[in-house]
N, CA, C and O of each residue as an XYZ file, in Angstrom:
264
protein
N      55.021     20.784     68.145
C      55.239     22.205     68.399
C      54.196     22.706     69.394
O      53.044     22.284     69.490
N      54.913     23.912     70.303
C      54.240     24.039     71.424
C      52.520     25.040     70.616
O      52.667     25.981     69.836
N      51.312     24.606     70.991
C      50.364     25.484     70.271
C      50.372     27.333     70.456
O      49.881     28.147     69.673
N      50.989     27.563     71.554
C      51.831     29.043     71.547
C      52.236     29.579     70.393
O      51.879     30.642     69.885
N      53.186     28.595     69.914
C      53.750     28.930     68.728
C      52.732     29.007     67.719
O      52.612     30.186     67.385
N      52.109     28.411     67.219
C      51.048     28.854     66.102
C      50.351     29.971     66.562
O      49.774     30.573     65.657
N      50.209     30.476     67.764
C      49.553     32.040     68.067
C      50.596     33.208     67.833
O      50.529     34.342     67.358
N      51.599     32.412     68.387
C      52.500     33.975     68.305
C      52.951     34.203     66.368
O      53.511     35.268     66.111
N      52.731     33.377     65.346
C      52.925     32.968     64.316
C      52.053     34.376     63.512
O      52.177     35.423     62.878
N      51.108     33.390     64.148
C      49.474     34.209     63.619
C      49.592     35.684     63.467
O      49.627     36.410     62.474
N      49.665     36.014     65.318
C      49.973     37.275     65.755
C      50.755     38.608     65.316
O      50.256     39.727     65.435
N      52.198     38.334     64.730
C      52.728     38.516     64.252
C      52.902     38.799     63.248
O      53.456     39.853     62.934
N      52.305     37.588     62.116
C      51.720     37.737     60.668
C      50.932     38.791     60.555
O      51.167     39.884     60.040
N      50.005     38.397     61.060
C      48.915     39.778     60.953
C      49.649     41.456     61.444
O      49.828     42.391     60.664
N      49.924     41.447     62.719
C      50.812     42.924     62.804
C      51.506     43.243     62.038
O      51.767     44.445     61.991
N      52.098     42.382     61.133
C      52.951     42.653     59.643
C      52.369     42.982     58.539
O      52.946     43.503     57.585
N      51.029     42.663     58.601
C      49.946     42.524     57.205
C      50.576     42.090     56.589
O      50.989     42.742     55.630
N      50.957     40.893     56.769
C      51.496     39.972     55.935
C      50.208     38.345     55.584
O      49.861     37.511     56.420
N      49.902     38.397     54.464
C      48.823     36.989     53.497
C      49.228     35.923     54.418
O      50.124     35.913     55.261
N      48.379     35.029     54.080
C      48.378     33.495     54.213
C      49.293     33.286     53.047
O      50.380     32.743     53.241
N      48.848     33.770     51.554
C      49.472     33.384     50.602
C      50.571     33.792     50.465
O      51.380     33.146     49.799
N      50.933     35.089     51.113
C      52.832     35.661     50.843
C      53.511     34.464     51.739
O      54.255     33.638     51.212
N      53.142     34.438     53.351
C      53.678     33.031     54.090
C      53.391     31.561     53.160
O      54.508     31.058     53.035
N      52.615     30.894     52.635
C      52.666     30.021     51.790
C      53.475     30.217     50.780
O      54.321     29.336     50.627
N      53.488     31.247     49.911
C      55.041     31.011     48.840
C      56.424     31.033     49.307
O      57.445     30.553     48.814
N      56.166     31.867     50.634
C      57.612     31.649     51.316
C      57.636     29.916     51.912
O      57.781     30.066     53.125
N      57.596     29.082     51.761
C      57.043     27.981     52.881
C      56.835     27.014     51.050
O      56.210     25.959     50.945
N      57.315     27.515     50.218
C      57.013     26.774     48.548
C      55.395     25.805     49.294
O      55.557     24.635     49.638
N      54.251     26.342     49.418
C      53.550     24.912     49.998
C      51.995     26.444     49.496
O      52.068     27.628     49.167
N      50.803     25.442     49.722
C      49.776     26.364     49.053
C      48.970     27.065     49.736
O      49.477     27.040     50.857
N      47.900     27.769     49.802
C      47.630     28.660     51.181
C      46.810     27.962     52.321
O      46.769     28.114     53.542
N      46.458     27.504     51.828
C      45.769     26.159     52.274
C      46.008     25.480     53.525
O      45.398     25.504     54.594
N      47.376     24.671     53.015
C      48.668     23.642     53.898
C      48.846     24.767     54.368
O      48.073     24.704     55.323
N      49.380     25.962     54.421
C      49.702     26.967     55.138
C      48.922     27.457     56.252
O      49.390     27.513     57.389
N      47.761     27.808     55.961
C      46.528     28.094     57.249
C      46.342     26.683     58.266
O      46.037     26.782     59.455
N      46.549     25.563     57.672
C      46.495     24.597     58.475
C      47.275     24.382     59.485
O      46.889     24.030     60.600
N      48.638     24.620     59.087
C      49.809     25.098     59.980
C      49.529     26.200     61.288
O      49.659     26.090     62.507
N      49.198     27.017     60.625
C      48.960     28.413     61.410
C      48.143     28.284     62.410
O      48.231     28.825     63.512
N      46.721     27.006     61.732
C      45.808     26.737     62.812
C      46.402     26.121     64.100
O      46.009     26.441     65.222
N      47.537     25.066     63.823
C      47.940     23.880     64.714
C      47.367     22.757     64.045
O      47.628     21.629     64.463
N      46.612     22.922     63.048
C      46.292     21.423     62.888
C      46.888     20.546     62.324
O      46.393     19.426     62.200
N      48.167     20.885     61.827
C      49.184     20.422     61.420
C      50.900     20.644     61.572
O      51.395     21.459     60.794
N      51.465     20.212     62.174
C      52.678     20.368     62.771
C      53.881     21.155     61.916
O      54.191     20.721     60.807
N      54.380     22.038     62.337
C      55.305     22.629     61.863
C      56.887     22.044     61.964
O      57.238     21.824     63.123
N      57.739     21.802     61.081
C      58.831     21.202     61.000
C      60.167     22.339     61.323
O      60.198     23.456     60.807
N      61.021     21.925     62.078
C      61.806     23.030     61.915
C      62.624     23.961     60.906
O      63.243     25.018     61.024
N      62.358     23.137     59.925
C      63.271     24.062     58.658
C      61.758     24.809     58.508
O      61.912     26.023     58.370
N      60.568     24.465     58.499
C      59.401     25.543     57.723
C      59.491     26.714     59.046
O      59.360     27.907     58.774
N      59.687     26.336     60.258
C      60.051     27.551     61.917
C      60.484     28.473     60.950
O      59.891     29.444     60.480
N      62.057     27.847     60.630
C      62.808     28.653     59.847
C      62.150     29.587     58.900
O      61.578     30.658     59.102
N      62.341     29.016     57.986
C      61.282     29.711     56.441
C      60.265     30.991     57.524
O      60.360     32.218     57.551
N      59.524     30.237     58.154
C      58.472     31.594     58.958
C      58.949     32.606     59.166
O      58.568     33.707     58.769
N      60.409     32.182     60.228
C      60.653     33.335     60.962
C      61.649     34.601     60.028
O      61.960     35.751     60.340
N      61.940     33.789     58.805
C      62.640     34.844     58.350
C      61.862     35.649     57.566
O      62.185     36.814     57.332
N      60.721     35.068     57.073
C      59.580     36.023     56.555
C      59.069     36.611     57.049
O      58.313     37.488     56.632
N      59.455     36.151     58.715
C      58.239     37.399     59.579
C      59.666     38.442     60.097
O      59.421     39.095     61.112
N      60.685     38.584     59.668
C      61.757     38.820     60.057
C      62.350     38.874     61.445
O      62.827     39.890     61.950
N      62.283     37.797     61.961
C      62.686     37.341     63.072
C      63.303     35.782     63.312
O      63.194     34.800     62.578
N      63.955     35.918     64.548
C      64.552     34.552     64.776
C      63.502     33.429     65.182
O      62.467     33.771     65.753
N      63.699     32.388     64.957
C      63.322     31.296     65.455
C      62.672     31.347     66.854
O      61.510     31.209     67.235
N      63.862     31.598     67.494
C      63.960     32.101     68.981
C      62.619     33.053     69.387
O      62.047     32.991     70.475
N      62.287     33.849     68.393
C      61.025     34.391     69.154
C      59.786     34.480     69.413
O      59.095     35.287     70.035
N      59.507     33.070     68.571
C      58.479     31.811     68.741
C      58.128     30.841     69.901
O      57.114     30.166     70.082
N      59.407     30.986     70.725
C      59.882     30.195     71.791
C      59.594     30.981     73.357
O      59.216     30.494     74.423
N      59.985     32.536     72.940
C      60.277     33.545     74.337
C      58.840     34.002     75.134
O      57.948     34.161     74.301
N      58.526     34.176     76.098
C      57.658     34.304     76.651
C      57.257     35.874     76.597
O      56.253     36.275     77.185
């Protein structure tokens, strides 16, 4: 995954005031594995894209857009 994507992730999360831990129960995984994600230091799969983007209520797609 492009490392963009874990910023615009981040970015987003936070303008939502949305947890590490509300995104980790959405994502069934612990806050932990979750921040690791968020960092890049661990790769995001496309079904968890998924899971993200509908918690951040958005498409997939706008992880991708410039």
């Amino acid at each position: 995954m492009n490392k963009i994507i874990h910023l615009k992730i981040r970015e987003l999360r936070l303008k939502q005031k949305k947890t590490i831990t509300f995104m980790a129960d959405k994502l069934y995984m612990t806050p932990a594995g979750y921040s690791l994600k968020e960092a890049g230091k661990r790769k995001i799969t496309t079904d968890e894209l998924e899971k993200i983007a509908s918690a951040l209520d958005v498409t997939p797609k706008y992880f991708y857009e410039e």
